[in-house]
N, C-alpha and C positions, 0 to 999 in steps of 0.2 A: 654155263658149262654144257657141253652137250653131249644127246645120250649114247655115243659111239664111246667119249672120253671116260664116261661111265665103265662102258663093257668093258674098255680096254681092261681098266683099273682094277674091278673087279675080278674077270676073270686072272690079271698077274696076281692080286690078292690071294685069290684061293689055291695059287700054284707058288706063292713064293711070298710071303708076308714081310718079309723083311724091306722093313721102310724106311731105317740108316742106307740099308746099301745102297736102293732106290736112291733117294736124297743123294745123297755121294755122285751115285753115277751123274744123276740128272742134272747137276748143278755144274759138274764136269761136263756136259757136254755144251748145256748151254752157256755159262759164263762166259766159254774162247768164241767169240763173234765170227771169226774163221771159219771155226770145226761146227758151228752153228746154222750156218749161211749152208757152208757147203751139206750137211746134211738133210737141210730143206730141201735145199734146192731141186726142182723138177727134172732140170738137164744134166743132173750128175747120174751117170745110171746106180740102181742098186745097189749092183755087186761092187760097185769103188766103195759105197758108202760100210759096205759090210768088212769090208776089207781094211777100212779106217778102224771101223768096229773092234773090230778081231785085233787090231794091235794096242787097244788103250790098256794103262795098264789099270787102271779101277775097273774093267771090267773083267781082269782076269780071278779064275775062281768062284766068276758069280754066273754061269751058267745060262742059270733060266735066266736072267738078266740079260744078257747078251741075246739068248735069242729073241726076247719080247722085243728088243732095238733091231733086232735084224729083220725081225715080222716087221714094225712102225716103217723100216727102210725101203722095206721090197711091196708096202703098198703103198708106200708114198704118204705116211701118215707121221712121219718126225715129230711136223709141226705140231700137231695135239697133245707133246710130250708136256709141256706146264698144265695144261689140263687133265690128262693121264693122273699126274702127280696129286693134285690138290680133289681127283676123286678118290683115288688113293688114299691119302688122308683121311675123308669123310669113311671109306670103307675101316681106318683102323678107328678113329672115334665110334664110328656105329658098333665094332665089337665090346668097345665099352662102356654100350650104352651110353653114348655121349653123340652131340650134334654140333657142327656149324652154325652159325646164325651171324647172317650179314645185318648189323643193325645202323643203318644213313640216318641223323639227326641233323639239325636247324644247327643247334649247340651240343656241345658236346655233353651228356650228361653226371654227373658225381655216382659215386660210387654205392650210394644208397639205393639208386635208379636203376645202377646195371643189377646190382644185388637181385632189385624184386622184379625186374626181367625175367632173370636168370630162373628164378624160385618159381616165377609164373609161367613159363614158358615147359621147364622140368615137368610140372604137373601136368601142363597141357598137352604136352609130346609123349610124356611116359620116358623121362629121358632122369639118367641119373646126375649129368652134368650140361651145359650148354655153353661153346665157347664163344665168346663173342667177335667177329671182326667188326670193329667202329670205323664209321666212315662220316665225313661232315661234309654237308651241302645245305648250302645257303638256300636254295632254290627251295627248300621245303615250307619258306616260312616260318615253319615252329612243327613241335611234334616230331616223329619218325615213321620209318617204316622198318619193318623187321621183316625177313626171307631166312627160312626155315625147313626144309627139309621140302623145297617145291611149294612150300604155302607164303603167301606174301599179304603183312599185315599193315597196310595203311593207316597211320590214325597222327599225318600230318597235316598245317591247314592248306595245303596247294592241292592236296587227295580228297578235302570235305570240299573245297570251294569247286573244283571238279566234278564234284559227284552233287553238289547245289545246282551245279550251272547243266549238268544231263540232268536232271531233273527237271529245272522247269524247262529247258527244251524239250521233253515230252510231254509236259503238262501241257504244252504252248502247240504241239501235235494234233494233241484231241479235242 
């Protein structure tokens, strides 16, 4: 995610917290592959795209919503709208006291394992809850990695045999 998708987010947050409406719009815009394309797009000017804008009708009523879409239009920043969204998110979790956490395993792990994750992680972060997104990759070997609030915790064997194999390449240096 990057840190522009951040501000955006944040600064809509603190002007307009409302994250159904959010959701609703964003899902409306981009679902219609059409209305999607065309409001990426570099060679539609602006002011068409704000004019599309101004006629949806999920966006009628929701104000600061509309303009936040008309600000993304007129700098040509549409496309950051699924990013926009998912920091969105992390800014409504962070109010309560709760985190994201991308967790990539070998295997998928049982529910005793996301448990004392979860429980370990909370203490670690200072977090009241920690929601998990699971991802599975083979490529790891065995073990996970966990990504957390911009901290990223390797303790799979593709990251130890990595961090074996820099190793004696510096040992092999000196």
């Amino acid at each position: 995610m990057s840190e522009l998708a951040r501000r955006y987010a944040k600064a809509l947050y603190e002007v307009s917290p409302d994250e159904a409406a959010l959701h609703d719009s964003a899902h409306t815009l981009m679902d219609c592959p059409p209305l999607w394309e065309a409001l990426c797009a570099p060679t539609i000017r602006w002011e068409e795209k704000c004019r599309v804008l101004d006629r949806l009708p999920e966006l009628q009523g929701h104000d600061c919503l509309l303009r936040f879409y008309r600000l993304l239009a007129s700098k040509g920043r549409m496309a950051l709208l699924p990013e926009i969204v998912s920091a969105f998110d992390d800014c409504v979790l962070a109010e309560k006291e709760s985190a994201r956490c991308v967790l990539t395993c070998a295997h998928m792990p049982d529910a005793r394992e996301i448990e004392n994750l979860r429980r370990a992680l909370c203490r670690l972060h200072h977090k009241k809850d920690v929601i998990f997104d699971i991802r599975k990759d083979s490529s790891l070997l065995g073990g996970f990695t966990l990504e957390l609030e911009g901290v990223t915790y390797d303790k799979s064997v593709r990251g130890a045999l990595l961090d074996l194999t820099r190793r004696l390449e510096e040992r092999r240096a000196v």
